[in-house]
C-alpha positions as CSV (number, residue, x, y, z in Angstrom):
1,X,0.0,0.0,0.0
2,X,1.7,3.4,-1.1
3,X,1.9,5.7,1.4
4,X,-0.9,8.1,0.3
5,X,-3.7,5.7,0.6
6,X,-2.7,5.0,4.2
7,X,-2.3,8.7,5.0
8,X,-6.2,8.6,3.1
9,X,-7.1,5.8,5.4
10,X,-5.6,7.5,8.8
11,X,-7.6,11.1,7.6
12,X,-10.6,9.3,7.1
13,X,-10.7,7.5,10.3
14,X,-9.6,10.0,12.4
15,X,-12.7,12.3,10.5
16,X,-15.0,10.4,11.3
17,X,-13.5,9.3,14.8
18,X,-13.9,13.1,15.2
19,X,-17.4,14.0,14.0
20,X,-18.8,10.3,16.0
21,X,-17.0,12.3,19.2
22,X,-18.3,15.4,18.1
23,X,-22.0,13.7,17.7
24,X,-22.0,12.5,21.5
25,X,-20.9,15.5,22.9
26,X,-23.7,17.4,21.2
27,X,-26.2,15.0,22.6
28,X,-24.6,14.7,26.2
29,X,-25.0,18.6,26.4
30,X,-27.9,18.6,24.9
31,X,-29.5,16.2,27.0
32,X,-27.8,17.9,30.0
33,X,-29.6,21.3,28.9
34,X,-32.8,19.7,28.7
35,X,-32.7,18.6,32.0
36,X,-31.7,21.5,33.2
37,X,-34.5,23.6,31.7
38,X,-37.0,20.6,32.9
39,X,-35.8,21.3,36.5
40,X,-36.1,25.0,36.2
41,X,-39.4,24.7,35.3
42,X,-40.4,22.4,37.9
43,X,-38.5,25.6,40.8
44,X,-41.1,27.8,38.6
45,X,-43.9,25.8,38.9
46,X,-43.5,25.0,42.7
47,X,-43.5,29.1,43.6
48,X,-45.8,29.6,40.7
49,X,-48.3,27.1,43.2
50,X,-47.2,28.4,46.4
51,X,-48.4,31.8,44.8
52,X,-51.7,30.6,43.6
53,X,-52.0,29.1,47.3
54,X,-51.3,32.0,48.7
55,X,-54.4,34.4,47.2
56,X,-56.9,31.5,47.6
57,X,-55.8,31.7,51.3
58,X,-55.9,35.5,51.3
59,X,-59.5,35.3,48.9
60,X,-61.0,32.7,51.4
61,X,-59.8,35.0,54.4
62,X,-61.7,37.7,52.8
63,X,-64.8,36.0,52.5
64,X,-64.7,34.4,56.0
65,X,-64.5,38.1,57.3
66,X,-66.7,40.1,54.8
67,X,-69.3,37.7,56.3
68,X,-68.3,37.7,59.7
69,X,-69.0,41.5,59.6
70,X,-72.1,41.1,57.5
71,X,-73.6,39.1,60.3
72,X,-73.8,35.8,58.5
73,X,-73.1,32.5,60.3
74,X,-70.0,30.0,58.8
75,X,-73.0,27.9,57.7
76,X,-75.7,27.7,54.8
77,X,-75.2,29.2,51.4
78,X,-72.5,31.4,52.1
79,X,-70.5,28.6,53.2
80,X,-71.7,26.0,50.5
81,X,-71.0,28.7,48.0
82,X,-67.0,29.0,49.5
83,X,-66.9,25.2,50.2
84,X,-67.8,24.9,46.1
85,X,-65.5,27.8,45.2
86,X,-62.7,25.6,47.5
87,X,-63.6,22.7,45.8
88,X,-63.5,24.5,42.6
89,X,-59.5,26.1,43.2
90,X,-58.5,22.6,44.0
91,X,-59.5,20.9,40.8
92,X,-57.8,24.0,38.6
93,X,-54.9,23.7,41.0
94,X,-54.9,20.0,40.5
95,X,-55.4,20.1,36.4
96,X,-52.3,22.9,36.4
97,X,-50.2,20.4,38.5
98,X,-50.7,18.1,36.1
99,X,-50.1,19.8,33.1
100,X,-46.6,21.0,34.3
101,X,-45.1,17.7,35.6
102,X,-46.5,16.7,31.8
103,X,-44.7,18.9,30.5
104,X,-41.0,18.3,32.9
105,X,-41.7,14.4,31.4
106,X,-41.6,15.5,28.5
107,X,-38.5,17.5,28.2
108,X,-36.9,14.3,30.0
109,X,-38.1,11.8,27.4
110,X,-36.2,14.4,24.7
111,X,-33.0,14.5,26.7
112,X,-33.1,10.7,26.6
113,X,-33.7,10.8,23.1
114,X,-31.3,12.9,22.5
115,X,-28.5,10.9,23.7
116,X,-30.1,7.5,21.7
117,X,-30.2,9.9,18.1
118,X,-26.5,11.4,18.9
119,X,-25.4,7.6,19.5
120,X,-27.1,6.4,16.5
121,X,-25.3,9.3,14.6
122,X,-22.3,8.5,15.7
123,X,-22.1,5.2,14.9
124,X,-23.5,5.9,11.1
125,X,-20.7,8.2,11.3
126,X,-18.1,5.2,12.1
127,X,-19.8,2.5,10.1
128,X,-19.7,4.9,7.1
129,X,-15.8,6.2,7.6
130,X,-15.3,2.6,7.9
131,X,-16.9,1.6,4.5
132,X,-14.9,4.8,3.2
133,X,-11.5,3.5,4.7
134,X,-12.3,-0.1,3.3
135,X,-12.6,1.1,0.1
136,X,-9.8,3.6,-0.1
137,X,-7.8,0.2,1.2
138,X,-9.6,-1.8,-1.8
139,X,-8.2,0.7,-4.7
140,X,-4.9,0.1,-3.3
């Protein structure tokens, strides 16, 4: 084999060697951002809650003392009607929970994904440089 067909051989290994590396690294970070924008959002929707928690305690405070100094008893109507509104605040918070720990899953299943397409790249990548180098070795 002359000695430009193996320095063909070498460059085309080491290429694609390169770009396979190249390939992971890009899916480990990434991956590594995803999950780090999937945690972020789960610190935003904790205090986002907390928040939401905090004016239905201040609202429900309200009403308990706008009746109180209407005269009107914790019981009948006016309570049903904050015992429903309760109820109500509970299922919205319940149905917003839910939505953003869909939506933290699903920036985790990408990140995973992420690292299976970079891994499948890079091995296209090494399967093709060898094919290349096997048949820069064949012309020889």
């Amino acid at each position: 084999m002359d000695p430009l067909t193996i320095f063909l051989i070498t460059a085309t290994a080491l290429s694609g060697g390169a770009s396979a590396y190249g390939q992971v690294q890009a899916g480990k970070a990434q991956k590594a951002s995803l999950k780090e924008q999937a945690r972020q959002e789960e610190l935003a929707a904790q205090s986002q809650e907390l928040q939401r928690r905090q004016e239905l305690n201040r609202a429900l405070a309200a009403n308990v003392a706008a009746l109180s100094t209407a005269g009107i008893s914790g019981e009948g109507t006016p309570a049903s009607l904050a015992l429903e509104s309760a109820r109500q605040v509970g299922l919205s918070e319940m149905t917003i929970d839910l939505s953003e720990k869909l939506r933290q899953a699903s920036l985790k299943r990408q990140a995973k994904v992420a690292t299976q397409q970079a891994g499948l790249a890079a091995a296209s990548t090494l399967l093709s440089t060898g094919v290349k180098s096997a048949q820069l070795a064949q012309t020889e």
